[in-house]
C-alpha positions as CSV (number, residue, x, y, z in Angstrom):
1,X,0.0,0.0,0.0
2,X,2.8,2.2,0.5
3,X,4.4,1.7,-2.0
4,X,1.2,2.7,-4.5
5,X,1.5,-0.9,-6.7
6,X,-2.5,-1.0,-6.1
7,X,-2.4,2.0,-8.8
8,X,-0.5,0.7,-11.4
9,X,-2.3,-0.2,-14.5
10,X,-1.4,-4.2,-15.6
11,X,-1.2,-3.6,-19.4
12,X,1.1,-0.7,-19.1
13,X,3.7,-2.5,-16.6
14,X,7.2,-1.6,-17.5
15,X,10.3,-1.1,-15.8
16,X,9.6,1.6,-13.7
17,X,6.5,-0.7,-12.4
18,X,8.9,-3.7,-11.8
19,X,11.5,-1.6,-9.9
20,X,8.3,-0.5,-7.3
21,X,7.0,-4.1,-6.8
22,X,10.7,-4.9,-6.5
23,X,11.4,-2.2,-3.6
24,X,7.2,-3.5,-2.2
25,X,8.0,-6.4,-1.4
26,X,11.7,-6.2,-0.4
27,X,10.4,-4.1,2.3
28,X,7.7,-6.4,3.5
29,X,10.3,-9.1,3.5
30,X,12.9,-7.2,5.4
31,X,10.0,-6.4,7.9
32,X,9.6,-9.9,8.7
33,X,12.5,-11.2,8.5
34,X,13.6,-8.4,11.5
35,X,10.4,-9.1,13.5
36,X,11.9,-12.9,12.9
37,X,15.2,-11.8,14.4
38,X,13.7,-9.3,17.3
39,X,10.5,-11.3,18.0
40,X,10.5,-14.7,18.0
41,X,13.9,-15.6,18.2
42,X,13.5,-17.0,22.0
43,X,9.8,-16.3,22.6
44,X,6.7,-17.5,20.6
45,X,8.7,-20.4,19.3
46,X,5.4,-22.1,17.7
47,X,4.9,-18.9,15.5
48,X,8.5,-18.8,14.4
49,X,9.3,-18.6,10.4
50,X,12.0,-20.4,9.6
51,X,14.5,-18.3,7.1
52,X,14.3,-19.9,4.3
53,X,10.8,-19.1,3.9
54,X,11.1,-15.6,4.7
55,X,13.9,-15.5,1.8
56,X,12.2,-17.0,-0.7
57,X,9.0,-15.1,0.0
58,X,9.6,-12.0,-1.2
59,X,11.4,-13.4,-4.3
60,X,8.5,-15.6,-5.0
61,X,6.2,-12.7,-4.6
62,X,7.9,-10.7,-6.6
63,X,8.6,-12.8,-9.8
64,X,5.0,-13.3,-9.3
65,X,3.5,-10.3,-9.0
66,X,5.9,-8.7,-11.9
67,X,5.2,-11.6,-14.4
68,X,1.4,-11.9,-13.7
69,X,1.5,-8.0,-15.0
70,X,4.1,-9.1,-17.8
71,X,1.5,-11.1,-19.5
72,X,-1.1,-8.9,-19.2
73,X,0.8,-6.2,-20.8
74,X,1.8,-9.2,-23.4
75,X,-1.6,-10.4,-23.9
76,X,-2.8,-6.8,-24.7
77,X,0.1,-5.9,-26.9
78,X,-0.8,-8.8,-29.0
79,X,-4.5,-8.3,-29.3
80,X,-3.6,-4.8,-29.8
81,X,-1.2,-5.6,-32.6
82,X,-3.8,-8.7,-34.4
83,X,-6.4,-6.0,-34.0
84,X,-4.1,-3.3,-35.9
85,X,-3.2,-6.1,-38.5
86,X,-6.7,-6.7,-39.1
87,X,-7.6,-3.3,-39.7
88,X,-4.8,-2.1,-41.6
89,X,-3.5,-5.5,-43.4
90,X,-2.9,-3.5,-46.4
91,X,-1.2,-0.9,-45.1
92,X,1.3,-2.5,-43.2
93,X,5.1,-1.0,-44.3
94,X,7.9,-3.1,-43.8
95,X,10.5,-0.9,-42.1
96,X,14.3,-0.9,-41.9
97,X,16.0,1.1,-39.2
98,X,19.4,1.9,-39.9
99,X,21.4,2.5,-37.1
100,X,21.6,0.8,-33.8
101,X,22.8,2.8,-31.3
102,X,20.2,4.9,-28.6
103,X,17.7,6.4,-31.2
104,X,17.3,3.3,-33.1
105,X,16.7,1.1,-30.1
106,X,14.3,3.8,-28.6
107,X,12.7,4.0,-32.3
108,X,12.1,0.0,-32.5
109,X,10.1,0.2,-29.1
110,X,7.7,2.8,-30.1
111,X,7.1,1.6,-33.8
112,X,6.5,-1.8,-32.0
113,X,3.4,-0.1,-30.7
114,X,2.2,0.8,-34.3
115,X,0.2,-1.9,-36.1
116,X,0.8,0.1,-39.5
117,X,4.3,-0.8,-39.0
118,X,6.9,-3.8,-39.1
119,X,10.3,-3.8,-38.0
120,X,12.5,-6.2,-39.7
121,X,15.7,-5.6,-38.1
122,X,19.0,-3.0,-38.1
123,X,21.4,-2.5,-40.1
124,X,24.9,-0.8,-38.7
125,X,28.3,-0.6,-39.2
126,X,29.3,-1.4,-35.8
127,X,31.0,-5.3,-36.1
128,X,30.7,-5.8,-32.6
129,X,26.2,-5.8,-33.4
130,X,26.4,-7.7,-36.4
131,X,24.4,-10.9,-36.2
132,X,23.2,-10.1,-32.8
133,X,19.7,-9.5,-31.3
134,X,18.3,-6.0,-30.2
135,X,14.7,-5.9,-28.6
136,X,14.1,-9.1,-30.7
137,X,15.4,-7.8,-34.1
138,X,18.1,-8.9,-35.7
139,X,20.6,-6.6,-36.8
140,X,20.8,-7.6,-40.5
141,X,24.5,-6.1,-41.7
142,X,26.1,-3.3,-42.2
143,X,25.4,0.1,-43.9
144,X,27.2,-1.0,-47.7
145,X,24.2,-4.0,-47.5
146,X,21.3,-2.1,-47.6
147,X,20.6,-2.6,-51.4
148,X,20.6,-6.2,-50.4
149,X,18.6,-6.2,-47.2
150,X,16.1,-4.0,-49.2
151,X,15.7,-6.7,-52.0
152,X,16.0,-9.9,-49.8
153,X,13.2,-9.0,-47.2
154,X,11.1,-6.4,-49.2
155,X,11.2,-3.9,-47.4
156,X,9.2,-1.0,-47.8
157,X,10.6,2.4,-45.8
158,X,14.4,3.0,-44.5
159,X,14.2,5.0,-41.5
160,X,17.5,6.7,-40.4
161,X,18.2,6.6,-36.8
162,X,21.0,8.8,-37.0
163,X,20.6,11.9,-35.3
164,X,23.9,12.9,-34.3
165,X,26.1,11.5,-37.9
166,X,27.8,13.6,-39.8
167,X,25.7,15.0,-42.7
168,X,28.0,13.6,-45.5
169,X,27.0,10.0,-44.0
170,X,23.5,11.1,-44.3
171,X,23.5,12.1,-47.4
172,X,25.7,9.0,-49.0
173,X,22.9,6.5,-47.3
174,X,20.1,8.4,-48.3
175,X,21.2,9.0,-52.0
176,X,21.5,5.3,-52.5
177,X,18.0,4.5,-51.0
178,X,16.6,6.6,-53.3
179,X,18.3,5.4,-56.1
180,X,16.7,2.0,-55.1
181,X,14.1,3.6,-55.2
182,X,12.8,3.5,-51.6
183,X,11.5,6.0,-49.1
184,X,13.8,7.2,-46.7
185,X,12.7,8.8,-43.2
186,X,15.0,10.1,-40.3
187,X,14.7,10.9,-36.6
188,X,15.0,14.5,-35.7
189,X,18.0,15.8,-34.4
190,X,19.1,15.4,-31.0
191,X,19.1,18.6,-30.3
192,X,15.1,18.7,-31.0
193,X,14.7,15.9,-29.0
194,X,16.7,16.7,-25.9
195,X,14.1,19.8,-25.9
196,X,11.1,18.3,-26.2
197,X,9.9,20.0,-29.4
198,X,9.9,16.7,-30.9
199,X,10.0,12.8,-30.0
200,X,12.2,10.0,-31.8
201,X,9.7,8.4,-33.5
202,X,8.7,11.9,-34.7
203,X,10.0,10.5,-38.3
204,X,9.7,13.2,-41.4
205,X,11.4,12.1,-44.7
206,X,15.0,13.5,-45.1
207,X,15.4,17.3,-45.7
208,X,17.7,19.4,-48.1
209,X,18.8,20.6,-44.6
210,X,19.9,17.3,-43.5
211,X,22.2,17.2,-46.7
212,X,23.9,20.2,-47.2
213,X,27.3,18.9,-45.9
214,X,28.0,20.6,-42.3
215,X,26.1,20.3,-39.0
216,X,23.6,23.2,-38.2
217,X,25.0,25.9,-36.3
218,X,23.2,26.1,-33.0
219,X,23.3,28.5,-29.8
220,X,22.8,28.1,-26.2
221,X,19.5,30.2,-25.7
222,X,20.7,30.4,-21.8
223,X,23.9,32.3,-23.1
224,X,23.6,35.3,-20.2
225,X,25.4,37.6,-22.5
226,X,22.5,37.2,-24.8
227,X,19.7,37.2,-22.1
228,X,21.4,40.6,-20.5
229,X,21.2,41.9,-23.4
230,X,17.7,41.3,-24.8
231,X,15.7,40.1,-21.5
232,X,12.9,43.5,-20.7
233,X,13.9,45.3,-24.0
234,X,11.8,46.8,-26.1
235,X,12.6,45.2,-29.6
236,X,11.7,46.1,-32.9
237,X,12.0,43.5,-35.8
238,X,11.7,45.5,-39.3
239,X,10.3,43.4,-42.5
240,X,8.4,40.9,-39.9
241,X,6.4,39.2,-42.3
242,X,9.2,38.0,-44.2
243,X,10.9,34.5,-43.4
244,X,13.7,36.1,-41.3
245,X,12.1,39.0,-39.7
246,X,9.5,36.4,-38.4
247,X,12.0,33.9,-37.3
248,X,13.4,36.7,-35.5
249,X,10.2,37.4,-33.8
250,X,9.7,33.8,-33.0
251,X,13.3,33.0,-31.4
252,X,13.2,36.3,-29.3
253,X,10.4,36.0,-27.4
254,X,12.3,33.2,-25.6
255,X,14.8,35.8,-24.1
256,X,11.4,37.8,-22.4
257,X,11.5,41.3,-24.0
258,X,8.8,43.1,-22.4
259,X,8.0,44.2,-26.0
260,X,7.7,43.0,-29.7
261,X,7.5,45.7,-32.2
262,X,6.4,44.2,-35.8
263,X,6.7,46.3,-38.2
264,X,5.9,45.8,-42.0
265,X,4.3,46.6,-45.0
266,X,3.1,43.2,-45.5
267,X,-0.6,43.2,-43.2
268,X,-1.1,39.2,-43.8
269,X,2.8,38.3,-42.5
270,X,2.7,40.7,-39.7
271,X,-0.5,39.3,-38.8
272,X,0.5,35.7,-39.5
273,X,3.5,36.4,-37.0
274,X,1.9,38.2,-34.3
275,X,-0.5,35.8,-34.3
276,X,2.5,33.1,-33.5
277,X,4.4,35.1,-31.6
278,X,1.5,35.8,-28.7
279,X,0.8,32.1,-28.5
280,X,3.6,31.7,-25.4
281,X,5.0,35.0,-25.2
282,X,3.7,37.0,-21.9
283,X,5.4,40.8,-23.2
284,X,3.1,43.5,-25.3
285,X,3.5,42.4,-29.6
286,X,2.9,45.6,-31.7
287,X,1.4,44.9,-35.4
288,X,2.9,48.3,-37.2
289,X,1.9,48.6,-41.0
290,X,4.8,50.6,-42.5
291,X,6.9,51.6,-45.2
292,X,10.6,51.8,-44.3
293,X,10.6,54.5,-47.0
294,X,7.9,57.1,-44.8
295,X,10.6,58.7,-42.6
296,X,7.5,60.5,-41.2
297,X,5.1,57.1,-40.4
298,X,8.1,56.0,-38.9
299,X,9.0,58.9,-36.7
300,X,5.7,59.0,-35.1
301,X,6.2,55.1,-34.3
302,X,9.7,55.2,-33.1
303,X,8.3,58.5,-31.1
304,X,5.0,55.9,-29.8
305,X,7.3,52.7,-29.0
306,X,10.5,53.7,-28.0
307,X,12.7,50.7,-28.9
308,X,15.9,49.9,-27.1
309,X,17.2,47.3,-30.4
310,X,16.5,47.4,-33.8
311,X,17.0,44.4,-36.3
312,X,16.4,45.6,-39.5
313,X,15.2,42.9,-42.0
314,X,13.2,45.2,-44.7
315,X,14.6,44.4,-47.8
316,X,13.8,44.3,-51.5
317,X,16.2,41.1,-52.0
318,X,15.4,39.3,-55.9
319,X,18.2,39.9,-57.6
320,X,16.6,40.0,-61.2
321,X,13.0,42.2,-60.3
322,X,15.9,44.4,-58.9
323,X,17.2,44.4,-61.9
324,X,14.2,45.6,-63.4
325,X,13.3,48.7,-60.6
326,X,16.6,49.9,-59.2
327,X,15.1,53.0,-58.2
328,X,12.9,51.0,-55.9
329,X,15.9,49.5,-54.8
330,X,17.2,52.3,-54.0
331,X,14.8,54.0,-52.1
332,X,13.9,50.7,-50.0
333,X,17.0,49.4,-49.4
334,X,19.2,52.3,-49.1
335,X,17.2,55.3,-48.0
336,X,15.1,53.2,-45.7
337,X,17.9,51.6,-43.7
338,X,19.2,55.5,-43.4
339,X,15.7,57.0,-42.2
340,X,15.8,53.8,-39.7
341,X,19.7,54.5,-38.5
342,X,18.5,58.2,-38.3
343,X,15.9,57.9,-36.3
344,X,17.9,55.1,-33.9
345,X,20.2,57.6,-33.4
346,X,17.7,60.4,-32.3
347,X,16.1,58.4,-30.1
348,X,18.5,56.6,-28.6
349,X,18.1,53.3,-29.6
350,X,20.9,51.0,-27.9
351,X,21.8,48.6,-30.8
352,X,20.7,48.1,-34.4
353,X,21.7,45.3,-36.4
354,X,21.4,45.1,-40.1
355,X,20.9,42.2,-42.1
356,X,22.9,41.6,-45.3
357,X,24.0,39.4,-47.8
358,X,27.0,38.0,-49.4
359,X,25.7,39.6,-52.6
360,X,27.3,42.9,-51.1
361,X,31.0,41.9,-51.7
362,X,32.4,43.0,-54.5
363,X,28.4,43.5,-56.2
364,X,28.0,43.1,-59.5
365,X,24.0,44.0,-58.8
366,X,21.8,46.4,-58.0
367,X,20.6,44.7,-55.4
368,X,23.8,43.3,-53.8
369,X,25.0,47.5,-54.4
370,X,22.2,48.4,-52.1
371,X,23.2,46.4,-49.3
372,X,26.6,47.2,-49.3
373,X,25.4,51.0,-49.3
374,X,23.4,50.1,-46.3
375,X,26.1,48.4,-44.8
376,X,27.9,51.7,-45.1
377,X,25.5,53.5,-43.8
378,X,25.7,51.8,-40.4
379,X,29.2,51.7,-40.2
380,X,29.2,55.4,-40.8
381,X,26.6,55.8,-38.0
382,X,28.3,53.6,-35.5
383,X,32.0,55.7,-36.3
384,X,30.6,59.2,-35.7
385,X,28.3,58.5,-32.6
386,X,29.8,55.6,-31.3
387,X,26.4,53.3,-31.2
388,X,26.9,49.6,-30.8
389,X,25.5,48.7,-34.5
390,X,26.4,46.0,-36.5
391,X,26.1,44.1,-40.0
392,X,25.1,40.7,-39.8
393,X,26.0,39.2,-43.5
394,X,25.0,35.7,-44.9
395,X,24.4,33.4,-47.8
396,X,21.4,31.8,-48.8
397,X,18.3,30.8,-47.1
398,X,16.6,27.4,-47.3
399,X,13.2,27.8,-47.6
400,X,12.3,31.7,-47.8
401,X,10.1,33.0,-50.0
402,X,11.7,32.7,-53.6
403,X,14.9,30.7,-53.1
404,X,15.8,27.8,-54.9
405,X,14.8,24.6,-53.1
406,X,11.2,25.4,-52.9
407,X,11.2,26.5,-56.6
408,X,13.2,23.2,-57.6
409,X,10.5,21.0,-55.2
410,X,7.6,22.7,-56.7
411,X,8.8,21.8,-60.3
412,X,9.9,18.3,-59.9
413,X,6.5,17.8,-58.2
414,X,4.9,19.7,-61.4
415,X,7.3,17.4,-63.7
416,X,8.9,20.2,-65.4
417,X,12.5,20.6,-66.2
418,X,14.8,22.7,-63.6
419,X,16.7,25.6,-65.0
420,X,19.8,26.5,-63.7
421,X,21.6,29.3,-65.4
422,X,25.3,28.2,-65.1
423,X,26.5,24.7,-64.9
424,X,29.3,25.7,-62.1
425,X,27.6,28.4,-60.4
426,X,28.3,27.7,-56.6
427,X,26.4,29.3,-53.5
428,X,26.1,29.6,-49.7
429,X,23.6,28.3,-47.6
430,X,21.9,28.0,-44.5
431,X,19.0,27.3,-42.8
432,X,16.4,30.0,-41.2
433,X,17.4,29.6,-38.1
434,X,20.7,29.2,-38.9
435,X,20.9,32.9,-40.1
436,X,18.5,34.3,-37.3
437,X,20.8,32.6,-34.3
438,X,23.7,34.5,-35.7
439,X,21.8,37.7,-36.2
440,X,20.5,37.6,-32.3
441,X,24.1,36.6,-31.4
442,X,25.7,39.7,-33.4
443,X,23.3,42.3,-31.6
444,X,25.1,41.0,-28.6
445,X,28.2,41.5,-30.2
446,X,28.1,44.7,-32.1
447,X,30.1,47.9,-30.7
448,X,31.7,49.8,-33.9
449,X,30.3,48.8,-36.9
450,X,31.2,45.4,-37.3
451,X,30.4,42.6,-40.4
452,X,29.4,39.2,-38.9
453,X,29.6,36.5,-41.1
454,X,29.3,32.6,-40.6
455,X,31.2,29.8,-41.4
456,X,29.5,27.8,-43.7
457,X,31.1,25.1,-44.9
458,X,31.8,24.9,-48.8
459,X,29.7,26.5,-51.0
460,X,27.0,24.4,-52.8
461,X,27.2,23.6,-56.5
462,X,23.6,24.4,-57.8
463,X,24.3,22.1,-60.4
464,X,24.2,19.3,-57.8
465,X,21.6,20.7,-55.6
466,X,19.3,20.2,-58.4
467,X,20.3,16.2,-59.2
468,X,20.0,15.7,-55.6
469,X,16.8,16.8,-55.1
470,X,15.7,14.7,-58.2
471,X,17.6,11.5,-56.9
472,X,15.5,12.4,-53.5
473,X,12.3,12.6,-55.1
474,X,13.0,8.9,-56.4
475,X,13.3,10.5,-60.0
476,X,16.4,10.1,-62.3
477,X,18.3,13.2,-63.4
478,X,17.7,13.9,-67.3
479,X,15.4,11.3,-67.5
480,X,12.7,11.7,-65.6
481,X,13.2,15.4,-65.3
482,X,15.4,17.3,-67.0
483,X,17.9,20.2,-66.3
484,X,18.2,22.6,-68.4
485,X,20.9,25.5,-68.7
486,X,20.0,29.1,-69.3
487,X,22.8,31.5,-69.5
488,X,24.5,34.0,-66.4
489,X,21.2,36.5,-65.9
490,X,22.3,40.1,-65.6
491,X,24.1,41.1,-62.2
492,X,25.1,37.0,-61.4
493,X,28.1,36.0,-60.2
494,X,29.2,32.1,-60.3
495,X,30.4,32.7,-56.8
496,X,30.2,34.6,-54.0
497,X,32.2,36.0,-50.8
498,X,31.7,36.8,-47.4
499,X,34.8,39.4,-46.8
500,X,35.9,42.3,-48.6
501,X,38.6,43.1,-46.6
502,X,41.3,41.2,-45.7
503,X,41.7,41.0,-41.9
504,X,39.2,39.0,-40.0
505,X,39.0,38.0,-36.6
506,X,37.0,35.2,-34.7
507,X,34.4,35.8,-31.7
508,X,33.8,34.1,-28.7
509,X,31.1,32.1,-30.9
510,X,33.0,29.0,-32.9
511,X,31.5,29.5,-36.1
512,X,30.8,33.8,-36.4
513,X,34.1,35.7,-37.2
514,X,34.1,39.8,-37.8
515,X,35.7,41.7,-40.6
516,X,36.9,45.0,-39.0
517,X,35.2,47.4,-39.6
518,X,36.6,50.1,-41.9
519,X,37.8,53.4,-41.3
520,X,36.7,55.2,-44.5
521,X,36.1,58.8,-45.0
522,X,32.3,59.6,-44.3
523,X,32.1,63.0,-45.1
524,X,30.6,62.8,-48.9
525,X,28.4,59.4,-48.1
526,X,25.6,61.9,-46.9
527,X,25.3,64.1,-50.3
528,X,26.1,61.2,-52.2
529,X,22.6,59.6,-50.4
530,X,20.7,62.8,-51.2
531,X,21.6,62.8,-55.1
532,X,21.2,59.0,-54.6
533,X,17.5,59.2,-53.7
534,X,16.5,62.5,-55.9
535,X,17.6,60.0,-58.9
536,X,15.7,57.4,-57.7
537,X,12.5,60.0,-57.1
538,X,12.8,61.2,-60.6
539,X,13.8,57.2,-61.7
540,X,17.0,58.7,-63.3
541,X,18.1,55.0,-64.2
542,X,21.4,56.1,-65.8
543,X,22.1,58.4,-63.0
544,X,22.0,55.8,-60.7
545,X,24.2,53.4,-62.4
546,X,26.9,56.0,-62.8
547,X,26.6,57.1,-58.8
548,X,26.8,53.4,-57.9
549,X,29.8,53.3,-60.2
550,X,31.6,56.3,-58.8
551,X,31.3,55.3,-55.3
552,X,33.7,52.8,-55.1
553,X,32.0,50.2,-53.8
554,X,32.7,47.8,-56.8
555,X,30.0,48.0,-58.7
556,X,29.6,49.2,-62.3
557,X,26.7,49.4,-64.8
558,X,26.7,47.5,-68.6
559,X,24.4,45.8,-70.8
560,X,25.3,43.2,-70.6
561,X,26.7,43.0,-67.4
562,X,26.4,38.9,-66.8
563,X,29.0,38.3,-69.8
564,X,31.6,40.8,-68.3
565,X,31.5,39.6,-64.4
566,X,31.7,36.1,-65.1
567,X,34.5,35.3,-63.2
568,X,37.1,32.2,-64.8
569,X,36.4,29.2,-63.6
570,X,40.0,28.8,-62.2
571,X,39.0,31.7,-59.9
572,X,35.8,29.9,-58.9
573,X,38.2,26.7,-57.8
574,X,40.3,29.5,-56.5
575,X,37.8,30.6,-53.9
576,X,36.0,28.0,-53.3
577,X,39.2,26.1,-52.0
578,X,40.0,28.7,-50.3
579,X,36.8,29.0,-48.4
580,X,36.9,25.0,-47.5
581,X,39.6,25.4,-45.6
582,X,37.5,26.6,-42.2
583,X,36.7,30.0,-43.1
584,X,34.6,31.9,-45.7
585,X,37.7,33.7,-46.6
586,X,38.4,34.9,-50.2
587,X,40.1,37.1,-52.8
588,X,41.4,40.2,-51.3
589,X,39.4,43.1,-52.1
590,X,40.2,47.3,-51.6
591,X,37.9,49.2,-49.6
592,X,34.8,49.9,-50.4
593,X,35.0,53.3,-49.0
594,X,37.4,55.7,-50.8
């Protein structure tokens, strides 16, 4: 009674259940065997218990007790499962779990309790396993067998129970099951786990994220740097309906500011985000509608909210519609981030981080020129008043609106052929989150200016981006969909950098390092704005390209400007060994600031 084993429920006996019995009837045994000892050792001799009994009655009891309620929970596990089998007979996939260490043991015993499924065993590299039994399955062979497992015992689904493997592993398995063809599923990652967001037989087929050849850069959200520093704040998040401004939104209502300011043009993604955001977050979320470009809308809100940080995400960022309308460009991308900067600075705002690109090294774009202007417009503001704002520059994003995966996915579903305009064109990339961890840890960093940027890895031929998400979607490359080439569009590079200087130095975060920030002369930037943005008022298109040109940023204008930036090809191999070796680091380049 003490020890509760009244309440346990037979079926659902498991360890746990046999450690209490265990400790239930120890206890009661120990109890009489010391009222044996203190009691009837010399008196009551006709009620004395000899030992041996009061040994082997608590053993007895116990093996009892625990394997009456072992097949119960047998007996209902079976009609459970016959029941399943009935009902689902059909639908019943033969599964593979590849991988036998924690996950895949803890994978096998919740699948066991699905009827649409059937283990048939593990397959793993490890010798020592091989032939052995785990949880009653048989672990089949190694890894370089699966082709053969797959034929000789039909199965149907190859789930990988692999959380914590390098990606390269992941990808190598995965590629081969699909060339099978088979499905392939994977346990999340650990890290997901260990936090509850998900559980390991939370299974989801195997992501372009999962392949892109590094580990996912991740952050301790109890850093106290970043708590001080954003815990009670009132925070603005510019461009909130877009993929990063909301992932901002989303990851910093963990650190507690007391408020969210989202601001946007966009009423559907401010709404869709505030909407998220307020689900577990306790502080006051602001829906703004606004136009970075209306210094005067966004005086009186600065003047209404008072934000302490800034993360300024409002961009106009597709390279060819940019193209098209550089005098939007201009006025969103450069004269907004300065009527933002300007007003941080009046009223005080602590830090402002803006978000960049790599297109701003060396651009051979309108759009990448914009964002190296605004770049320069911070660093300006940070030199003369001495604010801690920053530059937070990275790749490509998986999954925002427009990139490349979703628009390859949506065509191979569609059957149409993929376009890629150069056959070695190589790029960045990195995962939402990815990019809004290291913009959260840069407004802890900022002081003077600074350009973060992240190591990531090697940079991605598109060329196999595209076959691999073919080969994943069980199709064959050129057969089944084909890929076609379409020329260098106007403004694209085959590569592109991080750096444009040539000192760099790391942080206290492994994979973030800063390029100093430079020490230009900032006397002319503010005419050079002004004419910037009459041109763009009075879309002076030729005026603009010749200020972008003189401004020494990199950039200059032609018609056919694809043709003359292609860089050689030795100079992409150049690069792009250069930036394997650890660090995004590239070509030297001259200031941008003259």
């Amino acid at each position: 009674y003490l020890w509760r084993v009244y309440s346990f429920i037979w079926r659902f006996t498991g360890v746990r259940e046999a450690f209490w019995i265990g400790c239930s009837v120890l206890s009661c045994g120990t109890i009489m065997l010391v009222s044996r000892v203190m009691l009837f050792e010399h008196d009551y001799t006709s009620l004395r218990i000899p030992y041996g009994v009061l040994i082997l009655q608590p053993v007895l009891a116990g093996f009892g007790m625990i394997g009456a309620r072992g097949l119960r929970r047998l007996q209902y596990q079976r009609t459970r499962r016959r029941n399943g089998s009935t009902k689902t007979s059909q639908a019943r996939r033969r599964v593979l779990l590849v991988g036998a260490g924690d996950a895949g043991v803890r994978l096998a015993y919740e699948l066991a309790q699905r009827p649409d499924f059937e283990l048939v065993g593990f397959a793993d590299d490890d010798p020592r396993k091989n032939g052995q039994r785990i949880n009653g399955l048989h672990v089949l062979g190694g890894t370089a067998e699966i082709e053969a497992l797959v034929e000789k015992h039909g199965i149907h689904k190859v789930v990988l129970c692999m959380p914590s493997a390098p990606q390269s592993v992941v990808r190598q398995i995965a590629l081969r099951c699909r060339q099978i063809p088979i499905k392939v599923f994977t346990v999340p990652p650990v890290s997901e786990i260990l936090l509850g967001h998900v559980t390991i037989s939370s299974l989801r087929p195997v992501q372009m994220s999962d392949l892109l050849g590094r580990a996912a850069v991740e952050y301790n959200s109890k850093d106290s740097e970043l708590i001080q520093r954003y815990r009670g704040k009132r925070i603005m998040v510019t461009g909130a309906g877009g993929s990063i401004g909301s992932e901002l939104a989303r990851q910093l209502r963990y650190f507690r500011p007391s408020d969210l300011i989202l601001l946007d043009k966009d009423e559907n993604g401010v709404y869709e985000t505030a909407l998220e955001v307020r689900e577990d977050f306790d502080g006051k979320v602001h829906e703004v509608i606004a136009n970075v470009q209306n210094v005067g809308r966004l005086g009186r809100i600065f003047s209404r909210t008072k934000p302490e940080v800034v993360f300024h995400a409002a961009a106009y960022k597709h390279v060819p519609m940019m193209e098209i309308h550089p005098s939007e460009a201009i006025l969103n991308n450069v004269i907004g981030t300065r009527n933002l900067v300007d007003l941080a600075r009046v009223c005080g705002v602590k830090s402002f981080v803006l978000v960049s690109t790599d297109k701003a090294v060396n651009p051979t774009n309108i759009m990448g020129a914009t964002k190296r202007i605004a770049e320069m417009i911070v660093q300006q503001a940070a030199c003369k008043n001495g604010c801690s704002y920053c530059c937070v520059r990275f790749g490509n994003v998986l999954g925002s609106r427009g990139s490349v995966v979703p628009l390859f996915q949506k065509r191979i579903e569609q059957g149409k052929p993929l376009k890629i305009t150069h056959p070695d064109i190589v790029r960045y990339f990195m995962t939402i989150p990815e990019a809004v961890q290291l913009v959260i840890q840069a407004g802890s960093l900022g002081r003077k200016g600074e350009i973060f940027v992240l190591d990531m890895g090697d940079p991605v031929r598109i060329l196999d981006l595209a076959t691999e998400l073919i080969e994943l979607s069980g199709l064959v490359p050129n057969r089944d969909i084909m890929i076609e080439f379409s020329g260098l569009r106007p403004g694209e590079k085959l590569y592109e950098e991080l750096l444009v200087g040539e000192s760099s130095r790391s942080t206290r975060y492994p994979k973030i390092f800063i390029e100093q920030a430079i020490d230009g002369v900032w006397d002319g930037l503010d005419d050079t704005l002004q004419t910037l943005q009459e041109a763009a008022i009075r879309e002076d298109i030729q005026g603009i390209y010749r200020m972008l040109g003189e401004m020494g940023i990199g950039y200059s204008h032609s018609a056919d400007s694809s043709s003359q930036r292609e860089p050689e090809k030795s100079k992409a191999k150049e690069a792009k060994g250069q930036r394997g070796k650890g660090r995004n680091l590239v070509q030297p380049a001259t200031d941008l600031v003259q």
